[in-house]
C-alpha positions as CSV (number, residue, x, y, z in Angstrom):
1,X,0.0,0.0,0.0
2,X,1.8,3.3,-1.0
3,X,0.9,6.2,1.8
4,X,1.1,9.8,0.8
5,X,1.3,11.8,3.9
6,X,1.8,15.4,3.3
7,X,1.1,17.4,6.6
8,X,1.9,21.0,6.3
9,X,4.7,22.6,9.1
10,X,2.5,25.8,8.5
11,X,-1.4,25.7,7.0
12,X,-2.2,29.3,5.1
13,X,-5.8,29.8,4.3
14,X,-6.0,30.4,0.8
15,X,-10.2,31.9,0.9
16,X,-10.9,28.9,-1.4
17,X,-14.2,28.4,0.6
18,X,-16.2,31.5,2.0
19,X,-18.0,29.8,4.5
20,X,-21.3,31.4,6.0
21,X,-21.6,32.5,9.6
22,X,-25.0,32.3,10.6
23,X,-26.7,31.4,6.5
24,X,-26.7,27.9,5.0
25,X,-25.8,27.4,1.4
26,X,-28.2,26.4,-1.1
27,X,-29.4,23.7,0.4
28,X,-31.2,22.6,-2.8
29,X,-27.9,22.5,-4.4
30,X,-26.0,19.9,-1.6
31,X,-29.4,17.9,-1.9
32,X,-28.5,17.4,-6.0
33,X,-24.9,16.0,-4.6
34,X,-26.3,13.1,-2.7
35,X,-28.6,10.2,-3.9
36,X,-32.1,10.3,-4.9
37,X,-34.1,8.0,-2.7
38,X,-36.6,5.4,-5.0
39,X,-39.9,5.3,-4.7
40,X,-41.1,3.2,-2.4
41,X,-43.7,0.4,-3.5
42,X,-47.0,0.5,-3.9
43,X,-48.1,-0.5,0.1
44,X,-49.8,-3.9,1.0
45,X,-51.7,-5.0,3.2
46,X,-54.7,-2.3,5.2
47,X,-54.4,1.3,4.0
48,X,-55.3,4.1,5.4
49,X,-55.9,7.3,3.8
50,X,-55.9,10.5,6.3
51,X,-55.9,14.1,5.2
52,X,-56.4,16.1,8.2
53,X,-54.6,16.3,11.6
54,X,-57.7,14.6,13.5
55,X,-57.4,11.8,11.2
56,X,-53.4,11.8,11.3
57,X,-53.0,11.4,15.2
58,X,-56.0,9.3,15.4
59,X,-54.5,7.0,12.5
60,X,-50.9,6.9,14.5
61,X,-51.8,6.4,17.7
62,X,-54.8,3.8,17.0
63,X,-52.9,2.2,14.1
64,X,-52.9,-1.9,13.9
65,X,-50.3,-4.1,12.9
66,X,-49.5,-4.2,9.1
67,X,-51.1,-0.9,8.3
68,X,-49.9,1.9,5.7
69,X,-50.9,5.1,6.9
70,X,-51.2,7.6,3.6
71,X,-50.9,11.5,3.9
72,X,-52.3,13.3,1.7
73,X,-50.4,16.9,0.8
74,X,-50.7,19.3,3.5
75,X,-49.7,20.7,6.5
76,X,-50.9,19.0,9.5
77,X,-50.3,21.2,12.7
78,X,-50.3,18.1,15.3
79,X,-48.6,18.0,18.7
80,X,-46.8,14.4,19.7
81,X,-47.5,11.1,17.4
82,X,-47.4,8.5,19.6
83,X,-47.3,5.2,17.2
84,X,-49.0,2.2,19.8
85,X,-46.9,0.6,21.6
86,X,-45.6,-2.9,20.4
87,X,-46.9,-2.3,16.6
88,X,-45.8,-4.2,13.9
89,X,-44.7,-3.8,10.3
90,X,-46.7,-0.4,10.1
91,X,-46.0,2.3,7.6
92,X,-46.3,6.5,7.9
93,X,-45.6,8.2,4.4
94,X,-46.9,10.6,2.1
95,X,-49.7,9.6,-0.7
96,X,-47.3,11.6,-3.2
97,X,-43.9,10.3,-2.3
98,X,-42.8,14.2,-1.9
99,X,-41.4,15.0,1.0
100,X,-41.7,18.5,0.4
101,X,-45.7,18.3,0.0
102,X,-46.1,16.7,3.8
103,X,-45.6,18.8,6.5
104,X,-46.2,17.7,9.9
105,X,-45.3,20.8,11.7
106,X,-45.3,20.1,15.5
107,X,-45.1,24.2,16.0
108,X,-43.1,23.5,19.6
109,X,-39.7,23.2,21.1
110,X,-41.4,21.2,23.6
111,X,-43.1,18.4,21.3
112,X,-41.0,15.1,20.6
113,X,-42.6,14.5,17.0
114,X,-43.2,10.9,16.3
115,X,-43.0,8.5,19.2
116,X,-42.0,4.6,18.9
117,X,-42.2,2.4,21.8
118,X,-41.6,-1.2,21.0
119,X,-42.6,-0.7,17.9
120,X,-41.1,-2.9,15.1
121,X,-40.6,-3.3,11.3
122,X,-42.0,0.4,11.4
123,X,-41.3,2.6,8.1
124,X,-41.4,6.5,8.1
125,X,-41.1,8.0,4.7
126,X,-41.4,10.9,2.3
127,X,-42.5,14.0,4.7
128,X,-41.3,16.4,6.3
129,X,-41.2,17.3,10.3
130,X,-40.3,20.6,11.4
131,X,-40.4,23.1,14.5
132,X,-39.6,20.6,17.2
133,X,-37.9,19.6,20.0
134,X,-37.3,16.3,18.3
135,X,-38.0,15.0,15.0
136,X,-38.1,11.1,16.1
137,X,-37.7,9.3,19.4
138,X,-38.0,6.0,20.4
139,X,-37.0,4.8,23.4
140,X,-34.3,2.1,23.7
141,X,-35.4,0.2,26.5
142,X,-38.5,-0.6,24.3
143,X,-37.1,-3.4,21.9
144,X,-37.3,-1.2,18.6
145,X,-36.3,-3.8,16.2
146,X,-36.1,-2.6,12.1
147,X,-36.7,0.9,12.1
148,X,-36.2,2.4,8.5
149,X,-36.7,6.5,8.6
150,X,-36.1,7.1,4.8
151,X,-36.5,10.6,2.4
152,X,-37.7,12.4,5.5
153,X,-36.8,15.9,6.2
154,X,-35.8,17.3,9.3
155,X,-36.3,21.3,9.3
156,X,-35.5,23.4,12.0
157,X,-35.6,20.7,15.1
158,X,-33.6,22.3,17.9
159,X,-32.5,19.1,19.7
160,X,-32.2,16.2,17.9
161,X,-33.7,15.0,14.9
162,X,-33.2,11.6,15.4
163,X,-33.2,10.7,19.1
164,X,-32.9,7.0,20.8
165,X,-32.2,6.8,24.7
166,X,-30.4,4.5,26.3
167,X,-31.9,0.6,26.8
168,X,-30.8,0.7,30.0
169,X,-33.1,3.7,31.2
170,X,-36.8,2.7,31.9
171,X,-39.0,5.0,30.1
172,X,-35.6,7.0,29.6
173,X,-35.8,7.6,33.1
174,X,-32.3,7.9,35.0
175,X,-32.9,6.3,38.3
176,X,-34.9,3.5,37.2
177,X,-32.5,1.0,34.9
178,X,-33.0,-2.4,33.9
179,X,-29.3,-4.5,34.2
180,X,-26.8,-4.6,31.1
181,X,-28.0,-8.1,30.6
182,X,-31.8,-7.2,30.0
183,X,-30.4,-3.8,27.7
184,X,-28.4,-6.0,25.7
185,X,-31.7,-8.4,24.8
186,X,-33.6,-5.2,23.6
187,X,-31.5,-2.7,22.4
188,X,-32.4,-1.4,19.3
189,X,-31.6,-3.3,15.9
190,X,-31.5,-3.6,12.7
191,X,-32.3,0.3,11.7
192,X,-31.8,2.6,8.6
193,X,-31.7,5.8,8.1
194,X,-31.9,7.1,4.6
195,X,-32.0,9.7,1.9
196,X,-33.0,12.2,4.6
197,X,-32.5,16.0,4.9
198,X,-31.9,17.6,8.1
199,X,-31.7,20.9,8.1
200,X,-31.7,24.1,10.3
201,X,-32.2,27.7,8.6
202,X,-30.0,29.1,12.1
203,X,-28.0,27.9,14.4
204,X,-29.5,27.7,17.4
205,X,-29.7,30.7,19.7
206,X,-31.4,29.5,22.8
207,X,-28.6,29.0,25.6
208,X,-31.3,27.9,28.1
209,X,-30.4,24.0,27.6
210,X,-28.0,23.7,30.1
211,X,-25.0,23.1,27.6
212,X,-25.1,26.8,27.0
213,X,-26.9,26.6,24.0
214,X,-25.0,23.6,22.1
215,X,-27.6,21.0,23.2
216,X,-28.2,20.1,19.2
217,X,-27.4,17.0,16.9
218,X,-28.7,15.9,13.7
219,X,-29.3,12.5,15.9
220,X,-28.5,10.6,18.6
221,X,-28.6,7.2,19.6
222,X,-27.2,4.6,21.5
223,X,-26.3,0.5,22.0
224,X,-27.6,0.6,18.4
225,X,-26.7,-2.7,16.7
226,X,-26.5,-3.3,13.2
227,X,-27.6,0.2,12.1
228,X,-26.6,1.6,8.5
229,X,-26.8,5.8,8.2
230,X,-26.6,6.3,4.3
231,X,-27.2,9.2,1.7
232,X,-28.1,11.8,4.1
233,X,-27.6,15.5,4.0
234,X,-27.3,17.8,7.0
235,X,-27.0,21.5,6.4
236,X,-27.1,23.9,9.5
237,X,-26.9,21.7,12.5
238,X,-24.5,24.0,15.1
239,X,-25.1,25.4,18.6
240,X,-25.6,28.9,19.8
241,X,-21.7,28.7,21.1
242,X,-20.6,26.4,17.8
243,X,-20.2,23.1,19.9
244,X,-23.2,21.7,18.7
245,X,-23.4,17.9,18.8
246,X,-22.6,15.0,15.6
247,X,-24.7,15.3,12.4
248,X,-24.5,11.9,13.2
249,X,-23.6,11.0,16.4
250,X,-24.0,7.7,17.5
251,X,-22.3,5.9,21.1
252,X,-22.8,3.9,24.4
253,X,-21.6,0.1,23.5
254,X,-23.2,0.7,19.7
255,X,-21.9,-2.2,17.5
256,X,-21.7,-2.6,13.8
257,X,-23.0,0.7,13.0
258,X,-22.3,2.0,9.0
259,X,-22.1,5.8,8.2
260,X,-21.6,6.3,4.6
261,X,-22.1,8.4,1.4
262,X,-23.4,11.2,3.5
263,X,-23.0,15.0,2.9
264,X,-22.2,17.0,5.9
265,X,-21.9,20.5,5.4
266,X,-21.9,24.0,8.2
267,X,-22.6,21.9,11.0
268,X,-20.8,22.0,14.5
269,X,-19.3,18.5,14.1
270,X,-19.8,15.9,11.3
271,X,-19.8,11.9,11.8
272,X,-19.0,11.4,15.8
273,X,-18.5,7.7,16.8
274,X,-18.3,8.1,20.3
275,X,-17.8,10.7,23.3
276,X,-14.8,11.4,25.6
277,X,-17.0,10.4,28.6
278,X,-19.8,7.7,30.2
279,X,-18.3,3.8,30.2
280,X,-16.4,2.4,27.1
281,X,-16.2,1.4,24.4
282,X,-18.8,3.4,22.7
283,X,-18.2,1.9,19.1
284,X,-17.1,-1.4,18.4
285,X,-16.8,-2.4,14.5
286,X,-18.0,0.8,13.0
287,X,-17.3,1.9,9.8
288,X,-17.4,5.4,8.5
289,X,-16.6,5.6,4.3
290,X,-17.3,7.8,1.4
291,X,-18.3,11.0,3.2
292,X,-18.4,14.0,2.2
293,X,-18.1,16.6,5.1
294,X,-17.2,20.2,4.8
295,X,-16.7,23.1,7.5
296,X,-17.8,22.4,11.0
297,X,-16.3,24.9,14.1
298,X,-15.1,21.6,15.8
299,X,-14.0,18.2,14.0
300,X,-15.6,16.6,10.6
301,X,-15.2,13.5,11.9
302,X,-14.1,11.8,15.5
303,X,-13.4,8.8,17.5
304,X,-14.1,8.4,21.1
305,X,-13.8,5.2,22.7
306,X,-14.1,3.3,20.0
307,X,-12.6,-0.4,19.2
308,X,-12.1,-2.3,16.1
309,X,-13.4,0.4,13.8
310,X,-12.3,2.5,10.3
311,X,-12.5,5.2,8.7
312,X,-11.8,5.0,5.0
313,X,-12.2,6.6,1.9
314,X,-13.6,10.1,3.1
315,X,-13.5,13.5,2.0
316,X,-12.8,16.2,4.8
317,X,-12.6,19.5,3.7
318,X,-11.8,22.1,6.7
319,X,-12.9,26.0,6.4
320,X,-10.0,26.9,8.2
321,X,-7.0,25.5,7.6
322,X,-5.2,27.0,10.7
323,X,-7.1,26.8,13.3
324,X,-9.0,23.5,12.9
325,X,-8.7,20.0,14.0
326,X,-10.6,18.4,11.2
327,X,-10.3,15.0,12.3
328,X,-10.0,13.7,15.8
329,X,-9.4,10.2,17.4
330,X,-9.2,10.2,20.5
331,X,-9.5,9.2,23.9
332,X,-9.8,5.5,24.4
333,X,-9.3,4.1,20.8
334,X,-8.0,1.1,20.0
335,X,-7.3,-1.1,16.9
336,X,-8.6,2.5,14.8
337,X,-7.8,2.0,10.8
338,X,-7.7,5.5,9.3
339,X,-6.9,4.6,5.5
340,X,-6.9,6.1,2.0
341,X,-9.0,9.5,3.2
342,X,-8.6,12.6,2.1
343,X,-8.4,15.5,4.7
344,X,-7.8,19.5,3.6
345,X,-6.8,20.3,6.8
346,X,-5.4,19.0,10.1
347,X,-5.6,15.6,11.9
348,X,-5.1,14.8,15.7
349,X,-4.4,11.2,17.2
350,X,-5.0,11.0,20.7
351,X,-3.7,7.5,21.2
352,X,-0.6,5.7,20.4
353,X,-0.6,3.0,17.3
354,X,-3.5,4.2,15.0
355,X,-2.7,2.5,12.0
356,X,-2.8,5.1,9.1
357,X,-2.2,3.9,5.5
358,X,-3.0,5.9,2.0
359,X,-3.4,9.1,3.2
360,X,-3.3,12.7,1.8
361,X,-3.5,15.5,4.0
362,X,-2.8,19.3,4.4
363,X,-3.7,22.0,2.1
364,X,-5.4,20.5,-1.6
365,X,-7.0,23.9,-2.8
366,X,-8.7,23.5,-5.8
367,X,-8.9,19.8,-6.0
368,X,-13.0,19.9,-5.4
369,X,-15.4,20.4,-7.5
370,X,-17.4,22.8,-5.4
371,X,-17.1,23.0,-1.8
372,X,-18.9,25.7,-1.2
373,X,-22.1,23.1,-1.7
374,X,-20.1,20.5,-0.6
375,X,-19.4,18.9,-3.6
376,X,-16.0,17.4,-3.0
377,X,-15.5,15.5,-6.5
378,X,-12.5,15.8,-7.8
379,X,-10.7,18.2,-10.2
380,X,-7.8,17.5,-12.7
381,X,-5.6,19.3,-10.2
382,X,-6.2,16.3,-7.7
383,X,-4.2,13.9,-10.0
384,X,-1.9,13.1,-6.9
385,X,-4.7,11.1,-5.6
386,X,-5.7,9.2,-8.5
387,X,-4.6,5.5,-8.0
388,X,-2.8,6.1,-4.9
389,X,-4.7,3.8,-2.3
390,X,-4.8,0.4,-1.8
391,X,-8.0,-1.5,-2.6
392,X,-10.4,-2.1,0.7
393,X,-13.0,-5.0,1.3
394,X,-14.6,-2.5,3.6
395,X,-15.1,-0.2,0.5
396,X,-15.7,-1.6,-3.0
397,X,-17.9,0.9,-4.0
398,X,-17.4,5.3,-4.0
399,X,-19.7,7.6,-3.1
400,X,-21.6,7.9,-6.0
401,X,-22.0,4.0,-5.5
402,X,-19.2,3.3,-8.8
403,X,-16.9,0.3,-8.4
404,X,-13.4,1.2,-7.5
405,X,-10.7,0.5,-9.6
406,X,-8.1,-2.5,-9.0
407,X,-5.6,0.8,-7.5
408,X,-8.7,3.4,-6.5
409,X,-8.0,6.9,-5.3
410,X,-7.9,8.8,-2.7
411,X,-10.9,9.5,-0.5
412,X,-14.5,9.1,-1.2
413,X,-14.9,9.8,-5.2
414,X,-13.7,7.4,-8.0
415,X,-12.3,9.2,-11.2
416,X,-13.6,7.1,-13.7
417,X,-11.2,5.6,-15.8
């Protein structure tokens, strides 16, 4: 494996990339980098049709097992969803397939959006959910088991959009806990998130949240197990003090966990696989590939207490060359791979012996297409990265889902031959 490691003594920011301070970019235009989500088929089973927000929380919170629930266009000013507890194979999604056209607007930074307790083999799809304290929650300690969230937007949710609590916590309560052994027979399983939008128009401003205002992720969860995060975009997602939270930020003994072809751009942090504190390891056999991530006052992407994980084949382009970390792994890692990525800016290795391998790093101005919209494609003037890494099992495929060459390149985007 050849390794190109080219870390700057001194990093000069060339302006490439006039990032925003409190605006987004077009967010229309990162949503054309990313991939389109298919239409879903036709539903089976009952169907139910609602088109007003009576008939929405009545469907949801009555639903049976192996029901579609349709929306028809609209916006449906509703407070809390709570699906029943223990449904099966049940289905929320718009009648059009446009997530734009369905707007559940929850109108409070109180409201937790749709609820999930022990729900499983649920699908929520094409809509959008907006003005929240959450977007969706389930709670861990209820044996959620096959949750797909797919082309659902996320707009303007002030906590998390995405929220799972810990298995452990009864009702998510902190005093009364079932034992590890009971956690680890219904954490929840088997979940995707996909082709979703999360987006905030500003970062957040209230400082009332007892984090001084950077209580905010694009989602949270924890002892996740075999969960795959895939073509997402998040725009926007930073704290009042700009130490907002993950886009993605999943820990807490999660296993087998998949973060990849996602576009992460002006948020607080990027793809976070764990968290300097609570008991380790938080990540064990994760995977984080093919990203593209832009900006971010704090790191693109970090590891915290994980174990027997990689990072390969991402794109990391840093706003500020000199004053930013871009990529962190750090405290309690161990048996990290960190191979054939990409990184325009700085890296920081908290632990001895992370193995590192087909590298380039430092200042690569000009070699993106368009990272202003986080489009981090290559240019011609990237040729140093074409057929420089070493071929991956863990990656066969780029970010536009092409099959990598016999020698691939450098970070997330294969030059076709």
């Amino acid at each position: 494996m050849i390794e190109i490691l080219c870390i700057l003594a001194v990093f000069v920011f060339v302006g490439e990339l006039p990032m925003p301070g409190d605006a987004n970019p077009d967010v229309a235009a990162v949503v054309k980098i990313s991939g389109k989500a298919p239409a879903l088929p036709k539903p089976a089973g009952k169907v139910v049709r609602v088109s007003t927000p009576a008939e929405l929380h009545h469907a949801v919170t009555s639903v049976s097992d192996g029901t579609s629930i349709l929306i028809a266009d609209g916006v449906y000013p509703v407070g809390d969803l709570e699906l029943r507890s223990g449904a099966v194979n049940v289905t929320i999604r718009s009648q059009s397939g446009n997530r734009e056209k369905v707007i559940i607007d929850c109108q409070d930074k109180f409201v937790r959006g749709i609820i999930l307790r022990g729900a499983r083999d649920v699908t929520i799809a094409d809509l959008t959910i907006r003005n929240t304290k959450y977007g969706v929650f389930f709670f861990g300690d209820s044996d959620v088991e096959g949750l797909t969230i797919r082309n659902v937007k996320f707009h303007n949710i002030w906590v998390r959009g995405i929220k799972g609590t810990h298995p452990c916590r009864i009702g998510d309560s902190p005093s009364n806990l079932y034992s590890r052994q009971q956690a680890e027979k219904i954490r929840p399983r088997s979940g995707r998130v996909q082709y979703c939008l999360f987006t905030n128009d500003h970062k957040k401003t209230d400082t009332n949240d007892g984090f001084n205002g950077d209580y905010i992720a694009g989602m949270d969860m924890m002892m996740l197990k075999h969960w795959t995060i895939a073509d997402n975009v998040f725009v926007g997602i930073r704290g009042a003090g700009g130490g907002g939270r993950g886009a993605i930020f999943i820990w807490v003994e999660s296993e087998d966990v998949t973060a990849e072809r996602n576009v992460i751009i002006c948020c607080d942090r990027g793809i976070c696989f764990g968290n300097p504190s609570s008991v380790p390891p938080h990540m064990t056999r994760g995977i984080a590939r093919n990203n593209f991530i832009v900006g971010g006052t704090i790191q693109a992407l970090e590891f915290h207490q994980a174990v027997d994980s990689i990072a390969c084949h991402n794109t990391l382009y840093a706003s500020d060359l000199a004053n930013e970390w871009h990529v962190q792994i750090g405290t309690g890692c161990r048996n990290i791979r960190f191979y054939n990525n990409l990184v325009h800016g700085q890296t920081r290795f908290q632990e001895d012996g992370i193995d590192q391998k087909g590298n380039i790093i430092g200042d690569l101005s000009g070699w993106f297409a368009n990272p202003a919209i986080g489009d981090l494609h290559l240019t011609p003037k990237a040729a140093a990265a074409r057929g420089k890494a070493a071929s991956l099992p863990e990656a066969p495929d780029d970010f536009d889902g092409k099959k990598r060459k016999a020698q691939p390149d450098v970070g997330a985007d294969e030059v076709g031959p």
